[in-house]
DORO-145533 format. One record per atom (N, C-alpha, C): residue number from 1; residue in one letter; atom name; x, z, y. Coordinates in steps of 0.02 Angstrom, whole numbers, plus 50000, padded with zeros to 5 digits. Layout:
REM DORO-145533
NODE  nr rest atom     u     w     v
NODE NUM    a   CA     X     Z     Y
...
REM end
This chain:
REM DORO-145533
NODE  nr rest atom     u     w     v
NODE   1    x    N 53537 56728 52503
NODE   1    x   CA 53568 56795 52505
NODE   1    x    C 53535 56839 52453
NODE   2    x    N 53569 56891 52423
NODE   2    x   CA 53548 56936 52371
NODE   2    x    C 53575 56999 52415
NODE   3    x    N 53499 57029 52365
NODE   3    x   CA 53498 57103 52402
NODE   3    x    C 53534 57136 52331
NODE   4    x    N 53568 57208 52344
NODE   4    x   CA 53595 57244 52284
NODE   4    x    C 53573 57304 52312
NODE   5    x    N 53561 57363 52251
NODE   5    x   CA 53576 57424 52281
NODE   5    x    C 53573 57492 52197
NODE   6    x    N 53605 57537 52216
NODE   6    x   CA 53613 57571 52151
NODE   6    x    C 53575 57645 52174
NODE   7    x    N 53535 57672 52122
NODE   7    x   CA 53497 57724 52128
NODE   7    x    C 53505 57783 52095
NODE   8    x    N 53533 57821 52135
NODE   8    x   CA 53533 57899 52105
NODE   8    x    C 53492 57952 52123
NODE   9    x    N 53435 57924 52142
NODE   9    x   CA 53390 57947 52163
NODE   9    x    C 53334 57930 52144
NODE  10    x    N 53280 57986 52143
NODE  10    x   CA 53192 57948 52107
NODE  10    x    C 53147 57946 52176
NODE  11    x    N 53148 57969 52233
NODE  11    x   CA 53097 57951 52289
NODE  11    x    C 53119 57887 52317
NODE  12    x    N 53044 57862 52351
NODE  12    x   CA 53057 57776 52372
NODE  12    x    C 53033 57778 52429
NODE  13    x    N 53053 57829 52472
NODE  13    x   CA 53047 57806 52527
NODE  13    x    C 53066 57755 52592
NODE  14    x    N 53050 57714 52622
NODE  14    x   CA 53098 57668 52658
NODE  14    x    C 53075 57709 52716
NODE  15    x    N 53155 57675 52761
NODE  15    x   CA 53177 57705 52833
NODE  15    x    C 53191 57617 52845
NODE  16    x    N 53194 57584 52918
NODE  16    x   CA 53217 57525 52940
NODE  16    x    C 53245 57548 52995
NODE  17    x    N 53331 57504 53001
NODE  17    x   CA 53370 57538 53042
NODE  17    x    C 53351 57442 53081
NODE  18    x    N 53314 57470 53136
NODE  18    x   CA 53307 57387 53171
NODE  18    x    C 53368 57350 53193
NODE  19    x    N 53403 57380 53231
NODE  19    x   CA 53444 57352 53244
NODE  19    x    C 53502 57282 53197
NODE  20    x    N 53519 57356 53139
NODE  20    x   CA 53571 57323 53108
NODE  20    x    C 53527 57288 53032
NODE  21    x    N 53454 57301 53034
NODE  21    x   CA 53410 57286 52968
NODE  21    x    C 53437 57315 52914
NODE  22    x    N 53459 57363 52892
NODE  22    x   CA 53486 57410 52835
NODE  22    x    C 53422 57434 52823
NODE  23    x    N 53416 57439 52745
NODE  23    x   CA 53362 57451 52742
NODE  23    x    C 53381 57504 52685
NODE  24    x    N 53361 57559 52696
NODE  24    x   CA 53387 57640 52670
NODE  24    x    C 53331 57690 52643
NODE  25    x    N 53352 57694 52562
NODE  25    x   CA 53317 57738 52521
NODE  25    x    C 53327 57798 52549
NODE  26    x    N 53277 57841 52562
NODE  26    x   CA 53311 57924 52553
NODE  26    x    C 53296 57945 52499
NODE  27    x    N 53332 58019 52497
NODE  27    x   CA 53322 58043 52442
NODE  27    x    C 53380 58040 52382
NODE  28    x    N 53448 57999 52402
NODE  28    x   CA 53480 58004 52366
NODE  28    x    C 53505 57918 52345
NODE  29    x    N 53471 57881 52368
NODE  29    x   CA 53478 57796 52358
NODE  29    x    C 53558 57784 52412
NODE  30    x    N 53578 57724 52396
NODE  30    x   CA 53631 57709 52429
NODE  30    x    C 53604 57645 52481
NODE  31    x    N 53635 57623 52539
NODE  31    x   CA 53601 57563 52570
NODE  31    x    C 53589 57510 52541
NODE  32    x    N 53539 57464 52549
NODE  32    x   CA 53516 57429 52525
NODE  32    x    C 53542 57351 52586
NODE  33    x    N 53577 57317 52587
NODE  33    x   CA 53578 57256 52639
NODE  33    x    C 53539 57213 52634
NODE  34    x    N 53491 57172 52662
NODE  34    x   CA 53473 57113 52631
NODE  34    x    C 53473 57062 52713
NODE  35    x    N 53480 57011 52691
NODE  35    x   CA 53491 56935 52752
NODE  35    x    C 53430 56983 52800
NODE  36    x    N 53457 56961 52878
NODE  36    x   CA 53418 56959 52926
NODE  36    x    C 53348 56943 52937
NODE  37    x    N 53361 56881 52921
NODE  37    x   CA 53299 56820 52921
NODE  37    x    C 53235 56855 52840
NODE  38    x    N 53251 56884 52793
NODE  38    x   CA 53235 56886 52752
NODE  38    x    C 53201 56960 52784
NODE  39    x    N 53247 57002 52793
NODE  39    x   CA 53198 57081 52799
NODE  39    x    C 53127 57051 52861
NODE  40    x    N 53170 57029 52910
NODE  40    x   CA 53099 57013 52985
NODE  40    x    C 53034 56974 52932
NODE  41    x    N 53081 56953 52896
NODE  41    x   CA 52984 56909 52862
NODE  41    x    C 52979 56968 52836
NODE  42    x    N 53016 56989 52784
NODE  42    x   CA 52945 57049 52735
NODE  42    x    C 52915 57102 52792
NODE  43    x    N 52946 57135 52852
NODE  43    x   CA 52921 57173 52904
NODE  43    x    C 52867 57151 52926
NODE  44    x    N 52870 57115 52975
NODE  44    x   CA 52814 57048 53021
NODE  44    x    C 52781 57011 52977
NODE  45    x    N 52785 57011 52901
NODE  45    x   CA 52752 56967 52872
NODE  45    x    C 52730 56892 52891
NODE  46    x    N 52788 56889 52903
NODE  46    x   CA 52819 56812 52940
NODE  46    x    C 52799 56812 52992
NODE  47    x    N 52828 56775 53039
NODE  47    x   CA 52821 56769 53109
NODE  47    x    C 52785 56713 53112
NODE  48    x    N 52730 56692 53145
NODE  48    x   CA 52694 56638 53150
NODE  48    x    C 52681 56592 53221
NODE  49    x    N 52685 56524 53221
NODE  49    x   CA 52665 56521 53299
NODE  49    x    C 52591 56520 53300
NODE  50    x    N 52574 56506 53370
NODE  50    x   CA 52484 56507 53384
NODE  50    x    C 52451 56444 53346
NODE  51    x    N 52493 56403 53352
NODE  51    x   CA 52462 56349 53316
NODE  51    x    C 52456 56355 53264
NODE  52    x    N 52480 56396 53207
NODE  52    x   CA 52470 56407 53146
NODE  52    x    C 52421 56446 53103
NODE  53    x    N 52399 56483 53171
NODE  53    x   CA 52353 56537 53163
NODE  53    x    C 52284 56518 53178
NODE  54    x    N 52237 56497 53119
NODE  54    x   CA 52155 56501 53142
NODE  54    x    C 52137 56560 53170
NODE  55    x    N 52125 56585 53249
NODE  55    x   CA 52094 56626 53262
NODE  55    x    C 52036 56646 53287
NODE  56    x    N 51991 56568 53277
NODE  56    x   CA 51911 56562 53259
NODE  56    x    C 51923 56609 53180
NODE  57    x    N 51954 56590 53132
NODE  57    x   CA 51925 56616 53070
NODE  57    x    C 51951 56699 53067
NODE  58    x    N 51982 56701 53103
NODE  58    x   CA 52037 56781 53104
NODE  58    x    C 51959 56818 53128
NODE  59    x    N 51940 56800 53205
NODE  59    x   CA 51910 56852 53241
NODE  59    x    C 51834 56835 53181
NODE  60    x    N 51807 56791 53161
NODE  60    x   CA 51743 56799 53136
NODE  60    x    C 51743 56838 53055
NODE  61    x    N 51814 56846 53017
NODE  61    x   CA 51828 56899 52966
NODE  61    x    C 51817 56949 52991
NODE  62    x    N 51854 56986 53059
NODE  62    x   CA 51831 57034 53090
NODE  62    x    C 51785 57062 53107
NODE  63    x    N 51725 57015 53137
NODE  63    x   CA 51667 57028 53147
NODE  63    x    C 51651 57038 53221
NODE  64    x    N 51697 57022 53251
NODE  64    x   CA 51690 57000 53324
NODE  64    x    C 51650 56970 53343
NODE  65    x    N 51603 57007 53385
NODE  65    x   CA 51555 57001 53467
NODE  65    x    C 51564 56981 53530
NODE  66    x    N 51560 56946 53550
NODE  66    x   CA 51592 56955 53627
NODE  66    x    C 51534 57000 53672
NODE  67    x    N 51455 57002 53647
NODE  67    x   CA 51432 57034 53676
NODE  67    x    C 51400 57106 53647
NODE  68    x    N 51462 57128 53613
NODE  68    x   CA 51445 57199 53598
NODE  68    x    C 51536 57199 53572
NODE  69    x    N 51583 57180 53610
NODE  69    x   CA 51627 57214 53623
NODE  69    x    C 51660 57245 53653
NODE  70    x    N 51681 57279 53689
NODE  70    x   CA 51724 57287 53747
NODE  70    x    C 51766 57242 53772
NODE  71    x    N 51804 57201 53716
NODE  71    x   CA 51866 57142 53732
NODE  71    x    C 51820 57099 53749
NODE  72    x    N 51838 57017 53811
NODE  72    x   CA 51809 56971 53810
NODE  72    x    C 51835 56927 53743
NODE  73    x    N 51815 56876 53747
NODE  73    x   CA 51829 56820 53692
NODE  73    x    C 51903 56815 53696
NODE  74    x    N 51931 56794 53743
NODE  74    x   CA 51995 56754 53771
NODE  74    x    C 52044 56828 53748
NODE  75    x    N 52035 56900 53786
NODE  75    x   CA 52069 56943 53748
NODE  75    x    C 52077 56955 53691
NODE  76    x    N 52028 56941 53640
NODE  76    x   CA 52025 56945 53573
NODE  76    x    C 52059 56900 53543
NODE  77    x    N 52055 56838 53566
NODE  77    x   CA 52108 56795 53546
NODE  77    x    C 52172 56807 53547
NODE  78    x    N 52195 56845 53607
NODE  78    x   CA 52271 56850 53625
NODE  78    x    C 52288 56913 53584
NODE  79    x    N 52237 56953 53578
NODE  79    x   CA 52269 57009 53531
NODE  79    x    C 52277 56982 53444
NODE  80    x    N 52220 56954 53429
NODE  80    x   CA 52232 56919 53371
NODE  80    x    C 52295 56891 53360
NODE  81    x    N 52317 56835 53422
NODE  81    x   CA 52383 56805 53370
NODE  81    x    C 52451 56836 53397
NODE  82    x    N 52437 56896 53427
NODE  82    x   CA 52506 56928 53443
NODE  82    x    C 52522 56981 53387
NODE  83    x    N 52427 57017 53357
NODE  83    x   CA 52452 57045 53308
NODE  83    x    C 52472 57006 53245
NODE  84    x    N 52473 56936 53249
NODE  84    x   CA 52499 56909 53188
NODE  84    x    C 52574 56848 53203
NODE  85    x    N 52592 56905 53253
NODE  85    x   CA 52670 56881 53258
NODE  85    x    C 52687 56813 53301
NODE  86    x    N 52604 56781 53348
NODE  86    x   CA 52620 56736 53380
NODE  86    x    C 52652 56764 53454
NODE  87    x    N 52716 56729 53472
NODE  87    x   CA 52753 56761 53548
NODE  87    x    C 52688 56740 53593
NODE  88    x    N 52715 56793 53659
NODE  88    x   CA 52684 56777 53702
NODE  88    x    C 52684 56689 53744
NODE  89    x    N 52751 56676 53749
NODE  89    x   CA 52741 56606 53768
NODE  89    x    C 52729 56553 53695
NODE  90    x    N 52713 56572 53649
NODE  90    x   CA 52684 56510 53584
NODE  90    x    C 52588 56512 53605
NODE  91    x    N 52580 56573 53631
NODE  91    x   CA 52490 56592 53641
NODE  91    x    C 52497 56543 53729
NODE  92    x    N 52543 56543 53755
NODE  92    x   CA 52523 56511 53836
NODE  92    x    C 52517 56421 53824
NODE  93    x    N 52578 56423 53779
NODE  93    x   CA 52546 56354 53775
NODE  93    x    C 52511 56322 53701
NODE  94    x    N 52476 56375 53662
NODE  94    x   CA 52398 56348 53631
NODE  94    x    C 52362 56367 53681
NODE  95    x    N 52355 56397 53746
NODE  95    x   CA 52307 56391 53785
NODE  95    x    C 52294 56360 53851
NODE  96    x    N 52363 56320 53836
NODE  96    x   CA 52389 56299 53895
NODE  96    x    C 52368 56325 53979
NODE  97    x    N 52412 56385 53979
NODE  97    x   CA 52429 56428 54038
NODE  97    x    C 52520 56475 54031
NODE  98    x    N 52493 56511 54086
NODE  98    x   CA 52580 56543 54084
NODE  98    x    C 52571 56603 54026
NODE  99    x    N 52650 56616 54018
NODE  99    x   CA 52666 56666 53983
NODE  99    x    C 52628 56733 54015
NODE 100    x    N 52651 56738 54074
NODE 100    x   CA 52649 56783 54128
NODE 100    x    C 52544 56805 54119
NODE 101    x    N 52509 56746 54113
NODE 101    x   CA 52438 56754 54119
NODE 101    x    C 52406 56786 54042
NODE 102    x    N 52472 56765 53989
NODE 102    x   CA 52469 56786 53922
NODE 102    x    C 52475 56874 53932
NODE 103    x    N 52514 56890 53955
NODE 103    x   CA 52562 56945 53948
NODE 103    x    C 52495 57020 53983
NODE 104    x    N 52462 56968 54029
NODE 104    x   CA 52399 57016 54094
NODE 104    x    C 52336 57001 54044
NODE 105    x    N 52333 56964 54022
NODE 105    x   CA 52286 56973 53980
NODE 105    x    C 52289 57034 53908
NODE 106    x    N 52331 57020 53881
NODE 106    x   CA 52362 57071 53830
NODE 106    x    C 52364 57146 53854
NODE 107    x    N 52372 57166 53926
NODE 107    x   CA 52386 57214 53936
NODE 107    x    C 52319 57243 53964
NODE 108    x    N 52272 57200 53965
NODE 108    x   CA 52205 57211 54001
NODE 108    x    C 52171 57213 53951
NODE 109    x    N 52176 57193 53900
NODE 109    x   CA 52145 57208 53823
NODE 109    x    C 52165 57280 53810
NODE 110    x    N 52218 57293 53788
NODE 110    x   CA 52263 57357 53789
NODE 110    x    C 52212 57423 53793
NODE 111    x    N 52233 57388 53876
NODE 111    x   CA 52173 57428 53904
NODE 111    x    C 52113 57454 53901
NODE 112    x    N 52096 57415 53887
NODE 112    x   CA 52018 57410 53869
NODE 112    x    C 51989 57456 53805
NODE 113    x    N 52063 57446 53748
NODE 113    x   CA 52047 57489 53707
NODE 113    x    C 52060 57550 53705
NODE 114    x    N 52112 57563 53735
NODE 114    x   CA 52129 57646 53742
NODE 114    x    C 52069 57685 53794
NODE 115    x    N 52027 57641 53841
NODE 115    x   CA 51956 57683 53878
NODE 115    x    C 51899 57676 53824
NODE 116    x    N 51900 57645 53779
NODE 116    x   CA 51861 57637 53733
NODE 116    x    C 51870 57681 53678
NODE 117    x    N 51924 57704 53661
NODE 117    x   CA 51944 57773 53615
NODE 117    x    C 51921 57830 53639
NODE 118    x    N 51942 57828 53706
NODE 118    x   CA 51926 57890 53756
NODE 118    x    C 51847 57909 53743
NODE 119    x    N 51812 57869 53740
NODE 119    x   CA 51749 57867 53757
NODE 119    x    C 51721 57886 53686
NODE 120    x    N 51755 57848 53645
NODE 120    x   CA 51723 57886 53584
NODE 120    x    C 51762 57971 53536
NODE 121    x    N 51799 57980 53606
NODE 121    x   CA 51838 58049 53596
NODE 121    x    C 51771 58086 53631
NODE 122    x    N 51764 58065 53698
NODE 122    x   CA 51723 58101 53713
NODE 122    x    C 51665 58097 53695
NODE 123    x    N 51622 58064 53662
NODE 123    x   CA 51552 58067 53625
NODE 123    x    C 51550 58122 53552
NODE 124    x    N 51620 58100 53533
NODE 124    x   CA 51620 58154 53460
NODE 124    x    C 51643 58238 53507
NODE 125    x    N 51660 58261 53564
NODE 125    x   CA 51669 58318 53591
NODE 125    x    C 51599 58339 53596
NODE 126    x    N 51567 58290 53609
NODE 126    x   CA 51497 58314 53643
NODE 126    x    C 51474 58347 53599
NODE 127    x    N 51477 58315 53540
NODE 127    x   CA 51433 58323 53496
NODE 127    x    C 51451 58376 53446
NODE 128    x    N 51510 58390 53457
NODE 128    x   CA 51545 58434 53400
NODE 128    x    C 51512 58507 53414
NODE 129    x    N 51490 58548 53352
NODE 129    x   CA 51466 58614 53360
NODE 129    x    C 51501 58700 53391
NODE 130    x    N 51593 58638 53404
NODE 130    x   CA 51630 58696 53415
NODE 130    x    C 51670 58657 53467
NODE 131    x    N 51674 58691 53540
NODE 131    x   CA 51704 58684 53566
NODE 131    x    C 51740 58707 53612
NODE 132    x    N 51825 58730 53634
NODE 132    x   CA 51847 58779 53635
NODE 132    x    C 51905 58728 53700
NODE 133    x    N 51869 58781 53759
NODE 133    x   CA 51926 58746 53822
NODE 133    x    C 51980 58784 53818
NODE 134    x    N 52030 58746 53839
NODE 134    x   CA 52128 58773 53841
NODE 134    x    C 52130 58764 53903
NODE 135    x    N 52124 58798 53943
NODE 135    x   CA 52158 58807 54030
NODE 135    x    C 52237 58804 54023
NODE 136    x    N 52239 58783 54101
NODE 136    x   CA 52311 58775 54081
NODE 136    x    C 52347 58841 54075
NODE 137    x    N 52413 58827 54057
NODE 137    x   CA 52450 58878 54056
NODE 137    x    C 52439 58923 53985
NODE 138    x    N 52382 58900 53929
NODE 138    x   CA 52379 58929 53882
NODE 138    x    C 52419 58917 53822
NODE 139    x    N 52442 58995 53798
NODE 139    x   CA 52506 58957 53737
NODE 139    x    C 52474 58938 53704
NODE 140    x    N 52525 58885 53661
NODE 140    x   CA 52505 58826 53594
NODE 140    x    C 52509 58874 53556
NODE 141    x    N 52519 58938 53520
NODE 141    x   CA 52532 58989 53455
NODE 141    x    C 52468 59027 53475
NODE 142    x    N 52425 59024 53539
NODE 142    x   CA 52372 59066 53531
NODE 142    x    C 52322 59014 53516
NODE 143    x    N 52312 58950 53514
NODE 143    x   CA 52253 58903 53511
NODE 143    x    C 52226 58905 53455
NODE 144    x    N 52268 58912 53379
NODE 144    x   CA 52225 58936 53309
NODE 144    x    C 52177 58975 53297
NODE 145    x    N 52192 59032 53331
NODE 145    x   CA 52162 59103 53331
NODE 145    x    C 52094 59092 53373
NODE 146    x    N 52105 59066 53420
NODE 146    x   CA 52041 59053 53448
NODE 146    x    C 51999 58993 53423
NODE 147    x    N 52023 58952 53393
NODE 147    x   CA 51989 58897 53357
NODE 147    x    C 51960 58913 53283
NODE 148    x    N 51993 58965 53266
NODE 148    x   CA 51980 58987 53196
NODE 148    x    C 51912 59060 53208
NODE 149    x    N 51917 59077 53267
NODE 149    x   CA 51857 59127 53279
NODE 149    x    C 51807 59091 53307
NODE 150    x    N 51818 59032 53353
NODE 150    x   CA 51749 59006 53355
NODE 150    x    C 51704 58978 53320
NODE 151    x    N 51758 58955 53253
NODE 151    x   CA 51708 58913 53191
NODE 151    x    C 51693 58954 53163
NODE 152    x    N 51730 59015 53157
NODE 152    x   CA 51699 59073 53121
NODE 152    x    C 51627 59098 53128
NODE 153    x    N 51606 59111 53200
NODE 153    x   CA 51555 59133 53197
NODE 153    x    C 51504 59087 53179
NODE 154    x    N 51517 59022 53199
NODE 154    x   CA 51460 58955 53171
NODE 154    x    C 51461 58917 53094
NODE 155    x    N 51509 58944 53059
NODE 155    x   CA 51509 58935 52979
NODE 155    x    C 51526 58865 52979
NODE 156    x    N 51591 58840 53021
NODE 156    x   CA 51624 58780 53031
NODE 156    x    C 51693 58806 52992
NODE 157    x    N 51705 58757 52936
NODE 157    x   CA 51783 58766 52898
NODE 157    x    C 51827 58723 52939
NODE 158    x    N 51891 58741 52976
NODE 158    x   CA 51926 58704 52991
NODE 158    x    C 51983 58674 52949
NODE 159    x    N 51979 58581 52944
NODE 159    x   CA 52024 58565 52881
NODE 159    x    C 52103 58571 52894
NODE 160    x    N 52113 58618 52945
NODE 160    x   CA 52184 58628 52961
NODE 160    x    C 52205 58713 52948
NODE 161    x    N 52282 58712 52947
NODE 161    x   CA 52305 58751 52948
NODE 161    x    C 52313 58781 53013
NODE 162    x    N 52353 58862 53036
NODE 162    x   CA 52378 58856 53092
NODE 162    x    C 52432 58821 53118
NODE 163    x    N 52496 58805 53071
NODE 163    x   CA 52538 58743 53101
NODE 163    x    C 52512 58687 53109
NODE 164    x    N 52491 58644 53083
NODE 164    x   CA 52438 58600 53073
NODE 164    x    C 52408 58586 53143
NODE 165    x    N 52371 58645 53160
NODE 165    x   CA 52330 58651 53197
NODE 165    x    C 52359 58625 53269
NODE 166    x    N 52429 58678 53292
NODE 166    x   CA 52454 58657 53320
NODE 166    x    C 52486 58608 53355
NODE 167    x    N 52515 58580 53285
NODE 167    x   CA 52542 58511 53288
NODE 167    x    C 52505 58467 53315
NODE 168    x    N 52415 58453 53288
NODE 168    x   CA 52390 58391 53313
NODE 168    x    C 52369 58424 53390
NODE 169    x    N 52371 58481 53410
NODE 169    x   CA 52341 58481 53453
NODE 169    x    C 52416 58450 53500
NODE 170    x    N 52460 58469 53498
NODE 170    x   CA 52534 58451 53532
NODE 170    x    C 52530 58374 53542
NODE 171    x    N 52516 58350 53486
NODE 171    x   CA 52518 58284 53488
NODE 171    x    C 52479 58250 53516
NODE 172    x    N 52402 58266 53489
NODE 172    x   CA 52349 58226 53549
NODE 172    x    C 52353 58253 53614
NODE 173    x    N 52388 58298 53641
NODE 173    x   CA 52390 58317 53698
NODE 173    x    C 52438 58275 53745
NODE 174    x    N 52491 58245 53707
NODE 174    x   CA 52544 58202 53736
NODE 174    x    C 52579 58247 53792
NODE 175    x    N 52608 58224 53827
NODE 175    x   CA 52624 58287 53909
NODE 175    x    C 52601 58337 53936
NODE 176    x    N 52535 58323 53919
NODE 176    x   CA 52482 58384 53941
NODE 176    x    C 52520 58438 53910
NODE 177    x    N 52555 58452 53859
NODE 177    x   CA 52603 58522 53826
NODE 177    x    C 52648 58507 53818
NODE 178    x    N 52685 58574 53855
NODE 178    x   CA 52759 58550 53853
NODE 178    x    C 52808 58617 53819
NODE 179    x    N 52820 58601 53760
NODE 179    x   CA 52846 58656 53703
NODE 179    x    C 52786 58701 53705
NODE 180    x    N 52774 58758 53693
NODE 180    x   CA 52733 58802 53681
NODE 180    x    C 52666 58813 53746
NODE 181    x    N 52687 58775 53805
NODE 181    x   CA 52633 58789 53852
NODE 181    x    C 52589 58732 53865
NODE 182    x    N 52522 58757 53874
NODE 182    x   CA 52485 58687 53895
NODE 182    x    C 52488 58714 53970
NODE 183    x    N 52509 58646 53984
NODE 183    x   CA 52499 58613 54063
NODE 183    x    C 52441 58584 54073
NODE 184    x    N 52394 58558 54064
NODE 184    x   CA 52328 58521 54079
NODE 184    x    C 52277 58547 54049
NODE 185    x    N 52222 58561 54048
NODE 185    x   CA 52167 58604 54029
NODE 185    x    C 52147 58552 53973
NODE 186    x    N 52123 58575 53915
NODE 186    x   CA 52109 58518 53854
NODE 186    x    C 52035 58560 53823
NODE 187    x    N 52018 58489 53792
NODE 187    x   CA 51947 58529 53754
NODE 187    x    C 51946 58500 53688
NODE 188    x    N 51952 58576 53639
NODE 188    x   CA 51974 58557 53566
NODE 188    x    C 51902 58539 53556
NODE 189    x    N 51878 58495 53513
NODE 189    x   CA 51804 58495 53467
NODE 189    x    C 51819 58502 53385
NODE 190    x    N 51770 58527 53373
NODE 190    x   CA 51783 58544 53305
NODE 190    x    C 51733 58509 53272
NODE 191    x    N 51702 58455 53219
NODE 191    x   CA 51652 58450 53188
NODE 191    x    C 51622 58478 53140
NODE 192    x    N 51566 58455 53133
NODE 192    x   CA 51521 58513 53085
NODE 192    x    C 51590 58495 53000
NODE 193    x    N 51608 58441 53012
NODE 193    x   CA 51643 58422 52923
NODE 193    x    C 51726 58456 52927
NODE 194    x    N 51757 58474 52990
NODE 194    x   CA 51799 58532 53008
NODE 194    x    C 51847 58493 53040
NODE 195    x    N 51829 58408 53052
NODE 195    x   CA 51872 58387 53089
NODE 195    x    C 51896 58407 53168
NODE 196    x    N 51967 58398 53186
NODE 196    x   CA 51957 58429 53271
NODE 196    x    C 52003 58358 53301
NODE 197    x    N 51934 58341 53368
NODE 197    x   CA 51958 58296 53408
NODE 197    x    C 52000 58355 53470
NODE 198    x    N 52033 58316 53505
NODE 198    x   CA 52063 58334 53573
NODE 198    x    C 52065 58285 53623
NODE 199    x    N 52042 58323 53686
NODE 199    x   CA 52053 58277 53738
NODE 199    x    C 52080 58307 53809
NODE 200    x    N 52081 58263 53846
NODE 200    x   CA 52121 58305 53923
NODE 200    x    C 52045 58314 53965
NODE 201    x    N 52047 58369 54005
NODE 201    x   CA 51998 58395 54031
NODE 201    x    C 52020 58352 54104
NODE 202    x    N 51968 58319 54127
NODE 202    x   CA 51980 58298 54205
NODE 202    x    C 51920 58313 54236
NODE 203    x    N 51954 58329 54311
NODE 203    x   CA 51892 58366 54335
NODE 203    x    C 51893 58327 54419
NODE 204    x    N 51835 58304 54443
NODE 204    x   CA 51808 58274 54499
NODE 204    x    C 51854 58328 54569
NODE 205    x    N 51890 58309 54605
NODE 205    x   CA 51918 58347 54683
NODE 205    x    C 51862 58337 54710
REM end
């Protein structure tokens, strides 16, 4: 199959429409078609089974520990060849077990890393020279102003704007804000280099 496409346009941005695999310049480009089978490889960078995948040599490029990681061995494995496009039932039987034991393991890895982010959200809060609690119910258009006067007085540059500002706070906040109000009490940190972490404030009943 041949791909065609004509350009009246100079930006190269790609958009992927998954479904139908159209693969679309903006900016002024016209669609681009190319075979099914052909876009999933350049995406997935081929799909691979487990057997194909050394993931003794994958995890030791990485630099994988088992005893200074959070993941065990066996999770690291399963995240390894799922991030390299092996299915969940191609990993059950290179390990010969169920899909189902594939699938709890993967999700227990998962796991593992998102309390492990957390943790290093909260070590860089600790440590940050600026830090500024959002109770709930506080608007998202007043959180600049107060983030921009607390670094003020400690000679902290924040590398954001006030939209900016906003935005990541909206975003790392996830649900905790909902349009302009925070619902969940959050604690911005600011670092001494003007970076700002966010996290959700939880508190012991």
């Amino acid at each position: 199959m041949t791909a065609s496409a004509v350009a009246d346009g100079e930006r190269r941005d790609w958009t992927v429409h998954e479904r139908t695999r159209r693969w679309v310049f903006r900016g002024g480009f016209r669609t681009v078609e190319r075979d099914r089978t052909q876009a999933s490889a350049t995406h997935t960078r081929g799909a691979m089974t487990g057997a194909e995948i050394d993931v003794d040599e994958t995890l030791d490029r990485a630099g994988f520990a088992a005893d200074e990681n959070v993941l065990t061995r066996r999770q690291a494995e399963v995240l390894a060849l799922r991030e390299r496009g092996a299915s969940q039932a191609d990993i059950a039987d290179r390990l010969g077990t169920s899909r189902a034991n594939v699938s709890s393991i993967e999700a227990s890895a998962r796991e593992n890393i998102s309390k492990a982010r957390e943790t290093v959200a909260f070590a860089e809060a600790l440590r940050a020279p600026v830090r500024v609690v959002l109770d709930a119910g506080t608007d998202l258009y007043d959180v600049p102003a107060r983030v921009f006067d607390e670094c003020d007085e400690v000679g902290v540059k924040v590398n954001y704007t006030a939209p900016e500002l906003m935005k990541l706070v909206s975003d790392a906040a996830g649900d905790a804000v909902s349009g302009r109000n925070i619902e969940q009490e959050l604690l911005v940190g600011i670092t001494s280099d003007g970076e700002v972490r966010v996290r959700r404030q939880t508190r012991a009943e």
